[in-house]
C-alpha positions in Angstrom: 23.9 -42.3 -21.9 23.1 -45.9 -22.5 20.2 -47.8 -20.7 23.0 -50.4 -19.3 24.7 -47.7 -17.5 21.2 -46.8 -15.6 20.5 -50.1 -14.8 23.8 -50.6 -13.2 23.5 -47.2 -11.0 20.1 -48.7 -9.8 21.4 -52.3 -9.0 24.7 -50.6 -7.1 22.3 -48.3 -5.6 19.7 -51.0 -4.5 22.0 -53.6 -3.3 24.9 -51.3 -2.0 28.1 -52.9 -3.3 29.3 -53.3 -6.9 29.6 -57.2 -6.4 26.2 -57.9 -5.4 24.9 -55.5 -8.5 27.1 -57.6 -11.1 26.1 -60.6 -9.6 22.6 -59.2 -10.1 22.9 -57.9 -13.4 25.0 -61.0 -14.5 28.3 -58.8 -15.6 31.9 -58.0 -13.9 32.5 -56.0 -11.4 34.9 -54.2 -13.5 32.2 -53.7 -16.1 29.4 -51.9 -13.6 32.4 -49.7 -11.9 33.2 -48.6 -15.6 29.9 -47.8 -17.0 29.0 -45.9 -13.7 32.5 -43.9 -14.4 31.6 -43.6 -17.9 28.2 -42.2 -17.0 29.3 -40.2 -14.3 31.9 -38.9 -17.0 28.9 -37.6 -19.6 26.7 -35.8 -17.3 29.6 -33.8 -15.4 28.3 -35.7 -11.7 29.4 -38.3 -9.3 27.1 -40.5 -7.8 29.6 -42.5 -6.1 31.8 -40.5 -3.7 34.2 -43.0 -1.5 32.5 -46.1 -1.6 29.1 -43.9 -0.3 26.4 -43.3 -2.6 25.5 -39.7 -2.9 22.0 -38.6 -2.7 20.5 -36.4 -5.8 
C-alpha cells in the first residue's frame, strides 16, 4: 500500500468521478483507476462497485 494509492481513493471519493480526482491530483485518469485496482488488489476489498462508491 503506497500513500498515492490513498490519496487517490480520497480524491475519487470526495469529488465522485475519476476525472475530476485526476484533475485534482494532477494525474490520468487511467493512473487513479489503476492504483485504486492495485489497492483494491492488496487488501482483498473493493471500494468501487459499478461506478458507486461502497461504504466501509
Amino acid at each position: 500500500m503506497k500513500i498515492f494509492q490513498l490519496r487517490a481513493i480520497v480524491a475519487v471519493a470526495d469529488r465522485g468521478n475519476f476525472s475530476e480526482a485526476a484533475l485534482e491530483l494532477q494525474l490520468s485518469q487511467p493512473t487513479i483507476s489503476h492504483a485504486i485496482t492495485t489497492l483494491e488488489e492488496e487488501l482483498g476489498v473493493l471500494y468501487l462497485l459499478e461506478g458507486v462508491m461502497v461504504r466501509c
